[in-house]
LUMTI-425041 format. One record per residue: residue number from 1; y, z, x of N, C-alpha, C in turn; residue in three letters. Coordinates in nm, 3 decimals, m for minus. Atoms other than C-alpha are relative to their C-alpha. Example, Ala and Ser with C-alpha at 12.3 -4.5 7.8 and 13.67 -1.06 7.14 Angstrom:
<nodes>
+-----+---------+---------+---------+---------+---------+---------+---------+---------+---------+------+
:  nr :    n.c2 :    n.c3 :    n.c1 :   ca.c2 :   ca.c3 :   ca.c1 :    c.c2 :    c.c3 :    c.c1 : rest :
+-----+---------+---------+---------+---------+---------+---------+---------+---------+---------+------+
:   1 :  m0.119 :   0.000 :   0.089 :  m0.450 :   0.780 :   1.230 :   0.120 :   0.000 :   0.090 :  ala :
:   2 :  m0.119 :  m0.006 :  m0.082 :  m0.106 :   0.714 :   1.367 :   0.109 :   0.073 :  m0.077 :  ser :
+-----+---------+---------+---------+---------+---------+---------+---------+---------+---------+------+
</nodes>
This chain:
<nodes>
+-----+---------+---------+---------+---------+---------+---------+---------+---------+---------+------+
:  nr :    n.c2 :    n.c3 :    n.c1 :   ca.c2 :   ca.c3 :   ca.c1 :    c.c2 :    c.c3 :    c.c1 : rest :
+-----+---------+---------+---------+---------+---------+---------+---------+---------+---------+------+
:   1 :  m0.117 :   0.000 :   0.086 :   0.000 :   0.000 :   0.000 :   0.123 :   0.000 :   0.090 :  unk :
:   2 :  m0.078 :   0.062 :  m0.051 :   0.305 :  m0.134 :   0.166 :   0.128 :   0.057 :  m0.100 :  unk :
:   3 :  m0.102 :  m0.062 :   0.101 :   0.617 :   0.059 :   0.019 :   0.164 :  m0.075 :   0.035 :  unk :
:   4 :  m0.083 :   0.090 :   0.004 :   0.898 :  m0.168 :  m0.075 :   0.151 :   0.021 :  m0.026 :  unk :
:   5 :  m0.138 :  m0.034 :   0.008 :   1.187 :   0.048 :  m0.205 :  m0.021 :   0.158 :  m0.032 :  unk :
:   6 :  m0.030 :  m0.141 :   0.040 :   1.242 :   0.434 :  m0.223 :   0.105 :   0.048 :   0.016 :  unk :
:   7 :  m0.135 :   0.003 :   0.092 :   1.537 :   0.565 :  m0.370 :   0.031 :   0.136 :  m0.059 :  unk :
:   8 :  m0.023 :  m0.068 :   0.125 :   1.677 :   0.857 :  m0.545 :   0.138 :  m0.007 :  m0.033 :  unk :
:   9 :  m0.118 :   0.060 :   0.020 :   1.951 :   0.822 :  m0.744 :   0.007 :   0.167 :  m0.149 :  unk :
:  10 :  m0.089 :  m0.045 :   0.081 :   2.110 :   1.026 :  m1.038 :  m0.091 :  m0.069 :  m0.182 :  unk :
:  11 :   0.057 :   0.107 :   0.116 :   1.969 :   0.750 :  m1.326 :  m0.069 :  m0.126 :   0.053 :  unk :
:  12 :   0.070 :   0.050 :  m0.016 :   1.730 :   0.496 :  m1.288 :  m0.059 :  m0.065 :  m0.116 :  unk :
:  13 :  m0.015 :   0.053 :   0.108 :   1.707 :   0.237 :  m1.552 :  m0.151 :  m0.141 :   0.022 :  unk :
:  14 :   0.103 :   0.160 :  m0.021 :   1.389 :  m0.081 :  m1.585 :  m0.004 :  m0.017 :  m0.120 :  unk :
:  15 :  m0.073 :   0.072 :   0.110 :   1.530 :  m0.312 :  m1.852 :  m0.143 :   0.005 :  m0.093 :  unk :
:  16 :   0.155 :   0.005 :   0.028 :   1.191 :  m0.326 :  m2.078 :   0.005 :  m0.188 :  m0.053 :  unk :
:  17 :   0.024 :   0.071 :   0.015 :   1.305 :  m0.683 :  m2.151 :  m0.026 :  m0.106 :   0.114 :  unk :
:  18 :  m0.014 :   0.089 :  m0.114 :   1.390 :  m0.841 :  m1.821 :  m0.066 :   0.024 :   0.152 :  unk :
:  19 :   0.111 :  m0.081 :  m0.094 :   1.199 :  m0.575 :  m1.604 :   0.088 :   0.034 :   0.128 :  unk :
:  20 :  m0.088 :   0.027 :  m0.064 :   1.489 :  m0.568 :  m1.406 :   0.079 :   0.153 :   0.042 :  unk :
:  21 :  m0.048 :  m0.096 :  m0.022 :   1.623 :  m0.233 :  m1.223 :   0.136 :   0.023 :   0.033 :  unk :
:  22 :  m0.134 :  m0.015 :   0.011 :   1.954 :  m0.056 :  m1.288 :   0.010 :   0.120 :   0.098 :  unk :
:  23 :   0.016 :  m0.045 :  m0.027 :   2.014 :   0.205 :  m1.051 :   0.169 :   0.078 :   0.016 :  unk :
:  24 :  m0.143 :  m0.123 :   0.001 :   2.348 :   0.500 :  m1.113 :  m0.011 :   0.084 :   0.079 :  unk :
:  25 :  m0.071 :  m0.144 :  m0.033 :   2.509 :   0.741 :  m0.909 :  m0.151 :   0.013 :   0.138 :  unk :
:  26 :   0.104 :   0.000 :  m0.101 :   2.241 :   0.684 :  m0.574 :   0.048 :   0.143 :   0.095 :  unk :
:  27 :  m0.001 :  m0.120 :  m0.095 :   2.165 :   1.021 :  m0.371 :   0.007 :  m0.033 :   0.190 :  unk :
:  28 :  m0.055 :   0.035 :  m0.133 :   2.329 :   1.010 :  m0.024 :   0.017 :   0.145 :   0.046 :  unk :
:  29 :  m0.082 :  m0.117 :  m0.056 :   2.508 :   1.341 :  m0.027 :  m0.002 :   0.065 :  m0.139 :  unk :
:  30 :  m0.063 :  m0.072 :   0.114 :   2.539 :   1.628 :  m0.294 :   0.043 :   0.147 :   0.053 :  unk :
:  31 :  m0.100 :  m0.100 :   0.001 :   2.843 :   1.837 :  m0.297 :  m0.026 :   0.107 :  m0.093 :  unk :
:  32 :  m0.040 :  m0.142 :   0.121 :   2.832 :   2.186 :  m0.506 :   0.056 :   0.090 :   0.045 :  unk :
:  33 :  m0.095 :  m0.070 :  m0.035 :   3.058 :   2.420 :  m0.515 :  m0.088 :   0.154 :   0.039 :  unk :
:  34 :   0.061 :  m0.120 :  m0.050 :   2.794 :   2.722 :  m0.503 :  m0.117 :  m0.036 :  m0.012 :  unk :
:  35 :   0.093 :   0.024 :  m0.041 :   2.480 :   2.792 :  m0.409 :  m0.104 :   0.196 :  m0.088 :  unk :
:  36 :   0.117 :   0.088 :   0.044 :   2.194 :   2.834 :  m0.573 :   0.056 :  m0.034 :  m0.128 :  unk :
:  37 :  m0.001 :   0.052 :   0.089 :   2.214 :   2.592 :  m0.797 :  m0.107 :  m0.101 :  m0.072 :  unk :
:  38 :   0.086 :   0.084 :   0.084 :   2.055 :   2.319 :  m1.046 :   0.127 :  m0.127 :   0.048 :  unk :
:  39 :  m0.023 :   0.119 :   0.001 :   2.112 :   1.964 :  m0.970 :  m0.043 :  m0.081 :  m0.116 :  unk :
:  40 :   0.058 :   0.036 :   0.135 :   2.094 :   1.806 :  m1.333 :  m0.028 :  m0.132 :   0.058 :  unk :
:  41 :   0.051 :   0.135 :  m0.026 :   1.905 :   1.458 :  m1.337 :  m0.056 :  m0.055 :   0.151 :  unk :
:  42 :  m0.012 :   0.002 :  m0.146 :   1.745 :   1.396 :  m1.055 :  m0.176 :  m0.091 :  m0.014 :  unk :
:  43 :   0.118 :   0.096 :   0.075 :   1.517 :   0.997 :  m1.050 :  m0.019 :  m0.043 :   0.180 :  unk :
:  44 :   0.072 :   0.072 :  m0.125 :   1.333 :   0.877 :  m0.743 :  m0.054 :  m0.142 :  m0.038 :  unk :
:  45 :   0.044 :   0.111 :   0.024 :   1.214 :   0.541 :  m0.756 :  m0.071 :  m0.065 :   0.126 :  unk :
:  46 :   0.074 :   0.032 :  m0.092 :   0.916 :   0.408 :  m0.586 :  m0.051 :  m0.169 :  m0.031 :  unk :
:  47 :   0.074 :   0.071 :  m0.016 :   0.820 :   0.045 :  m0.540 :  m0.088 :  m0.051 :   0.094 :  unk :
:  48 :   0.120 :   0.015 :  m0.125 :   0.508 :  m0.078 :  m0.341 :  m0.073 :  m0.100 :  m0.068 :  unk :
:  49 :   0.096 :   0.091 :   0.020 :   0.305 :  m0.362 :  m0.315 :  m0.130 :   0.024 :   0.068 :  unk :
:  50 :   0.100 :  m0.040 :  m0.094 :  m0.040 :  m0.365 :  m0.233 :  m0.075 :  m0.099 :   0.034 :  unk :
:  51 :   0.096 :   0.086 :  m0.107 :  m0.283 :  m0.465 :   0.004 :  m0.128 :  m0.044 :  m0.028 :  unk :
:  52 :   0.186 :  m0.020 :   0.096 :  m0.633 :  m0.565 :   0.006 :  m0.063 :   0.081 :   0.009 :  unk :
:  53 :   0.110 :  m0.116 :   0.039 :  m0.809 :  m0.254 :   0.066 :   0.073 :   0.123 :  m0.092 :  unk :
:  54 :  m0.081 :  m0.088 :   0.121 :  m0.584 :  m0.083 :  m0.209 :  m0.069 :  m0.009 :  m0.139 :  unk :
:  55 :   0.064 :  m0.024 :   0.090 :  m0.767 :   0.056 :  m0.505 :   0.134 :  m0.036 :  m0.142 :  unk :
:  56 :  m0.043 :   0.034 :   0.102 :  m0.622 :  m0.047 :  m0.852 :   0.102 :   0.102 :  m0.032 :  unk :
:  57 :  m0.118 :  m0.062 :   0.033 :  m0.474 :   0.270 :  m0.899 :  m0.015 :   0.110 :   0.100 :  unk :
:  58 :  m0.060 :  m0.091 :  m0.148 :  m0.329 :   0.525 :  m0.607 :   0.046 :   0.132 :  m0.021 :  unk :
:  59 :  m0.064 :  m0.087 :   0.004 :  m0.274 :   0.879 :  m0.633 :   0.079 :   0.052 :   0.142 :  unk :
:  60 :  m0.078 :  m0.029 :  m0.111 :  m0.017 :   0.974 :  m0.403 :   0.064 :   0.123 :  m0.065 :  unk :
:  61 :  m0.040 :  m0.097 :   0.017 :   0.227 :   1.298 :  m0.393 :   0.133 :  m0.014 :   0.050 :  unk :
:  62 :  m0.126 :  m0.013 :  m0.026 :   0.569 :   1.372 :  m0.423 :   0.047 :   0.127 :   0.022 :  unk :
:  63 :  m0.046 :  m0.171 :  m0.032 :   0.718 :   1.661 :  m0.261 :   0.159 :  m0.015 :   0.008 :  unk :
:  64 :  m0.107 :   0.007 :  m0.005 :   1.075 :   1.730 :  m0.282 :   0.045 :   0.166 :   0.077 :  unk :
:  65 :  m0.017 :  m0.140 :  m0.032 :   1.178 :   2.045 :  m0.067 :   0.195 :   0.019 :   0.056 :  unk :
:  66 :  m0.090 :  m0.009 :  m0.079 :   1.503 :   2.210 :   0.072 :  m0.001 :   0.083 :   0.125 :  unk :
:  67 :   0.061 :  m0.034 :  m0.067 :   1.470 :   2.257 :   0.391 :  m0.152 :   0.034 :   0.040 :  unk :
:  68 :   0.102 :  m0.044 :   0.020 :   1.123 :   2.460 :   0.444 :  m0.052 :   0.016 :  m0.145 :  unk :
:  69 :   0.037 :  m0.095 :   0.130 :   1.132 :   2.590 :   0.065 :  m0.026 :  m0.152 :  m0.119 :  unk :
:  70 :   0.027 :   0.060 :   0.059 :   0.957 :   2.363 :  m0.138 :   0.015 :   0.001 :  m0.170 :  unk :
:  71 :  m0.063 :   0.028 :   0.142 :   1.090 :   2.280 :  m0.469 :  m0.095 :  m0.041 :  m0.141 :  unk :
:  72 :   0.067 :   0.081 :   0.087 :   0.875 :   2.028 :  m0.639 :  m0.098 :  m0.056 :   0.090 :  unk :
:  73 :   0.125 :   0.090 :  m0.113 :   0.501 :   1.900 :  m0.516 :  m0.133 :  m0.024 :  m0.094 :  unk :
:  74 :   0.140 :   0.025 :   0.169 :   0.272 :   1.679 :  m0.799 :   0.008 :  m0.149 :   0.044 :  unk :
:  75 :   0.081 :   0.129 :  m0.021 :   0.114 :   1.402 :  m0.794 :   0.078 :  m0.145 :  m0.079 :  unk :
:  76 :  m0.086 :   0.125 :   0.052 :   0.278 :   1.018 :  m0.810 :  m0.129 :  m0.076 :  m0.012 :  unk :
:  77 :   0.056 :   0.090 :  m0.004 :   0.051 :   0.820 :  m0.976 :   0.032 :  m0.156 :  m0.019 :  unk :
:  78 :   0.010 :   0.156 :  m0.058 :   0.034 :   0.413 :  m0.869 :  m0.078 :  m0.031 :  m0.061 :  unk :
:  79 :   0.099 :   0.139 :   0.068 :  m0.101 :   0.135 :  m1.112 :   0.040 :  m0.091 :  m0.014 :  unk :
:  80 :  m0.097 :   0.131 :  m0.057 :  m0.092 :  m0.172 :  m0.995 :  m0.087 :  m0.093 :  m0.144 :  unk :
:  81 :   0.092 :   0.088 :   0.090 :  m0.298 :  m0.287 :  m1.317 :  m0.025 :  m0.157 :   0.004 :  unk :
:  82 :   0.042 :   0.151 :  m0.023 :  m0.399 :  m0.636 :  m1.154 :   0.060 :  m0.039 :   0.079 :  unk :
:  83 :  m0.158 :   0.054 :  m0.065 :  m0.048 :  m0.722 :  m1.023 :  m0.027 :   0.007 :   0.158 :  unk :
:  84 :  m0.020 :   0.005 :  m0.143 :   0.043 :  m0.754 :  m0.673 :   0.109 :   0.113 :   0.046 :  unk :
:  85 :  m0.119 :  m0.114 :  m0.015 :   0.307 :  m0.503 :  m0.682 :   0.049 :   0.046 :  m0.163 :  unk :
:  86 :  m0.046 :  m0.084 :   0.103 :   0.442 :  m0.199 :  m0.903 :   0.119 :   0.051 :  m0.011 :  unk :
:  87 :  m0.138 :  m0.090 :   0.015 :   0.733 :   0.019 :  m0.981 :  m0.066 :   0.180 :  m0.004 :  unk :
:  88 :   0.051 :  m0.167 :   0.036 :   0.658 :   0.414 :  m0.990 :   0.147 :   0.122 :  m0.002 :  unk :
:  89 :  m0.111 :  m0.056 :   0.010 :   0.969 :   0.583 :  m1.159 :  m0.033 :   0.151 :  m0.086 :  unk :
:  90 :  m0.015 :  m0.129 :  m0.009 :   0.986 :   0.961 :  m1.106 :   0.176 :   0.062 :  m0.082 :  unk :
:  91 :  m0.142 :   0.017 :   0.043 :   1.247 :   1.106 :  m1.317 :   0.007 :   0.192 :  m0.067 :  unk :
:  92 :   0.001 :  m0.143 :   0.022 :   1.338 :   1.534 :  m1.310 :   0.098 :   0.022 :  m0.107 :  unk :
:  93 :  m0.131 :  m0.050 :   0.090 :   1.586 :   1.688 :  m1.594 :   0.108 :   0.121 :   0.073 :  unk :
:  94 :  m0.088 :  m0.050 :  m0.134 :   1.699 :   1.895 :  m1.279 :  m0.077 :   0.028 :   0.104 :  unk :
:  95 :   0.046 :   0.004 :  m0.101 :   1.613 :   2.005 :  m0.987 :   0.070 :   0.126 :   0.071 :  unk :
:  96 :  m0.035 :  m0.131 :  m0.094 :   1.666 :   2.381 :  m0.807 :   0.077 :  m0.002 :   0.119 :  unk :
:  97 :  m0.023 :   0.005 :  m0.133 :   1.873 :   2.369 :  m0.470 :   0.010 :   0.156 :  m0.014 :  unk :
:  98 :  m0.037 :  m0.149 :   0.000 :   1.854 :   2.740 :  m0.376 :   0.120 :   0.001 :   0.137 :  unk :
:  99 :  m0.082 :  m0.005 :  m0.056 :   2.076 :   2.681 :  m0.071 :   0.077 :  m0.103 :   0.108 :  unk :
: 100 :  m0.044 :   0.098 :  m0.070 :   2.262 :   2.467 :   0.164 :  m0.088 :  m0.080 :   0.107 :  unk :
: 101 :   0.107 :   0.049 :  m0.137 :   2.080 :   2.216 :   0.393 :  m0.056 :  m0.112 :  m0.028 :  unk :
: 102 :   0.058 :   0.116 :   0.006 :   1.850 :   1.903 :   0.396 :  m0.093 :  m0.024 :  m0.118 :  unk :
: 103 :   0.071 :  m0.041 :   0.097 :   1.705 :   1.847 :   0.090 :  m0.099 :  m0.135 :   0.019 :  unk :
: 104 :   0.054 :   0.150 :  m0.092 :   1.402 :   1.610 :   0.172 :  m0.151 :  m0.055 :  m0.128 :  unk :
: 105 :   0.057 :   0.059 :   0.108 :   1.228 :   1.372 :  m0.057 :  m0.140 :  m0.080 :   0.056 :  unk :
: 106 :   0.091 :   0.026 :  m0.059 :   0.869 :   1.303 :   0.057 :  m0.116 :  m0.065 :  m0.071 :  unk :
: 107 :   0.140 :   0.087 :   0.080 :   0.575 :   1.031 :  m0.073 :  m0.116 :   0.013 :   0.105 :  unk :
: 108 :   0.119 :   0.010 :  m0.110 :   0.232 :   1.133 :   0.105 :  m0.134 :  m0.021 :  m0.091 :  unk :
: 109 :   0.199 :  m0.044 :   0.011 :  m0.161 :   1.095 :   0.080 :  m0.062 :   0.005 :   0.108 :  unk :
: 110 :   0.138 :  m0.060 :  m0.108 :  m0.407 :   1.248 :   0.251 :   0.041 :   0.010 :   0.094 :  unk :
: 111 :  m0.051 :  m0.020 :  m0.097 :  m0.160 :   1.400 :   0.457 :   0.101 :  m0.073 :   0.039 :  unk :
: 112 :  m0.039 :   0.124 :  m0.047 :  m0.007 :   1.076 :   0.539 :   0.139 :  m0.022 :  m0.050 :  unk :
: 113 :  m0.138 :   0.005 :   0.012 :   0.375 :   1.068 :   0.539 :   0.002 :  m0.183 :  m0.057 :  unk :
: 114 :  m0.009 :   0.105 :   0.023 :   0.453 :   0.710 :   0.319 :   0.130 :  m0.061 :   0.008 :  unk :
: 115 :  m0.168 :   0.034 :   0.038 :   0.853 :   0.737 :   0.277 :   0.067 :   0.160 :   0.025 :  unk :
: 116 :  m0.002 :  m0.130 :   0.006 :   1.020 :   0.998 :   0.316 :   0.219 :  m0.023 :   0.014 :  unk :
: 117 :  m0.174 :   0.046 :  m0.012 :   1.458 :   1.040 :   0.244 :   0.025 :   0.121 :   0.038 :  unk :
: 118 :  m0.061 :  m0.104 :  m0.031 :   1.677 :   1.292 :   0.359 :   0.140 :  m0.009 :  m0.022 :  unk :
: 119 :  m0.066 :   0.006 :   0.057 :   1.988 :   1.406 :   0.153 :   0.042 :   0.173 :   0.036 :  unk :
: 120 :  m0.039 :  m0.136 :  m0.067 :   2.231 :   1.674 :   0.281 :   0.040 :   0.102 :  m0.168 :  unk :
: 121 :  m0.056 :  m0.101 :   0.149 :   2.313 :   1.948 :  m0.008 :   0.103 :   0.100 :   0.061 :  unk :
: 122 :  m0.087 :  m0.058 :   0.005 :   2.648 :   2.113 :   0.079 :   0.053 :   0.039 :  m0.124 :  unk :
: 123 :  m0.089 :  m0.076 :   0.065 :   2.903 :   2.347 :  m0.032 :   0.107 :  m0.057 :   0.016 :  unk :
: 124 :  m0.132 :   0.019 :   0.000 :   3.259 :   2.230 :  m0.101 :   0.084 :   0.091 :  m0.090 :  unk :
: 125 :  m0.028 :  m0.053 :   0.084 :   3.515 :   2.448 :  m0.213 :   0.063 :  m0.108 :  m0.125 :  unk :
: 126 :  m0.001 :   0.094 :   0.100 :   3.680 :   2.353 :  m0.541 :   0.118 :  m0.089 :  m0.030 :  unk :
: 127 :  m0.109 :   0.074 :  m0.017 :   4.024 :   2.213 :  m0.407 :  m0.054 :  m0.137 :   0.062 :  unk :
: 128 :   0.085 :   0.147 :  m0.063 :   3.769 :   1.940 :  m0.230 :  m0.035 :  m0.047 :  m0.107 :  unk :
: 129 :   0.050 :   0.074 :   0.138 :   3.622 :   1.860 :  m0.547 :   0.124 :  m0.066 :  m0.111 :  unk :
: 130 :  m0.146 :   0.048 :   0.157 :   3.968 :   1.794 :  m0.762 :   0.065 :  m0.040 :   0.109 :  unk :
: 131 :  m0.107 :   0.074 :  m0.079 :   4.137 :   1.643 :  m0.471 :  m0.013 :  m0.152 :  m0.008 :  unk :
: 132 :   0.059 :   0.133 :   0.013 :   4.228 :   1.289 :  m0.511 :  m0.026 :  m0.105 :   0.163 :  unk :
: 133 :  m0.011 :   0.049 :  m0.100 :   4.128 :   1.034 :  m0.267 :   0.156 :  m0.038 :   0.106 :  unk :
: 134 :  m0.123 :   0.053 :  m0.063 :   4.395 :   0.952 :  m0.001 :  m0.052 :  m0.093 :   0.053 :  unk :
: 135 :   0.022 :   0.174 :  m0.025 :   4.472 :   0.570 :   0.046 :   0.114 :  m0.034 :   0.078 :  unk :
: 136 :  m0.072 :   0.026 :  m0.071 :   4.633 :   0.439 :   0.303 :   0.022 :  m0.157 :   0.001 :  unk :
: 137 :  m0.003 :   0.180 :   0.075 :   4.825 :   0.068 :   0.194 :   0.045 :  m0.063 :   0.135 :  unk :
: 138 :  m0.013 :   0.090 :  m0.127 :   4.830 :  m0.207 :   0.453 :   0.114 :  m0.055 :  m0.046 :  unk :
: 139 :  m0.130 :   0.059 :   0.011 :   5.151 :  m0.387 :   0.564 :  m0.069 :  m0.136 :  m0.007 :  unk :
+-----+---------+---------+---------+---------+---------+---------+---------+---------+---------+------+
</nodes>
């Protein structure tokens, strides 16, 4: 299995007519003002094509931790029902950060690291958060 796009994002949309992926608000960086908190919505998105010694359908595992302290760790199941390639969209209604640090998004089997993201989770106070951008206009 050959992994083609992994992703987490905020929302995570596959059109059911055109099959076609929408993807909102992509995880890079999340700012909160305190700590511990809940990160509402929170969608991973896995595509992978497979190979020839790839079984029809793939249990794999998603771990999501911060830092050491593991958060979330269950099973991503993969069905490629015939096809040559799938989609496998993971999708939380939140998600725990208990404190500042690397919050790390991990696809394994049988040990076997497949993808793996890394997304910082800071503190900002709350004059960072309501401040507007500053733009600097060219001559």
């Amino acid at each position: 299995m050959k992994i083609v796009t992994f992703l987490c994002a905020k929302n995570v949309v596959i059109d059911q007519f055109t099959n076609q992926v929408s993807v909102f608000s992509l995880y890079e960086r999340i700012a909160l003002l305190a700590f511990p908190a809940m990160q509402a919505q929170f969608s991973v998105l896995i595509a992978v094509k497979k190979e020839k010694h790839d079984a029809d359908n793939i249990t794999a595992r998603l771990k999501i931790s911060v830092d050491e302290d593991v958060i979330f760790d269950n099973p991503a199941e993969i069905s490629f029902n015939g096809a040559d390639g799938t989609r496998c969209l993971i999708t939380l209604p939140a998600i725990p950060i208990p404190h500042p640090g690397s919050l790390n998004v991990t696809l394994y089997r049988n040990k076997k690291i497949l993808a793996t993201l890394s997304i910082d989770a800071v503190q900002i106070n709350p004059i960072e958060a309501n401040s507007p951008k500053k733009t600097t206009a060219k001559k």
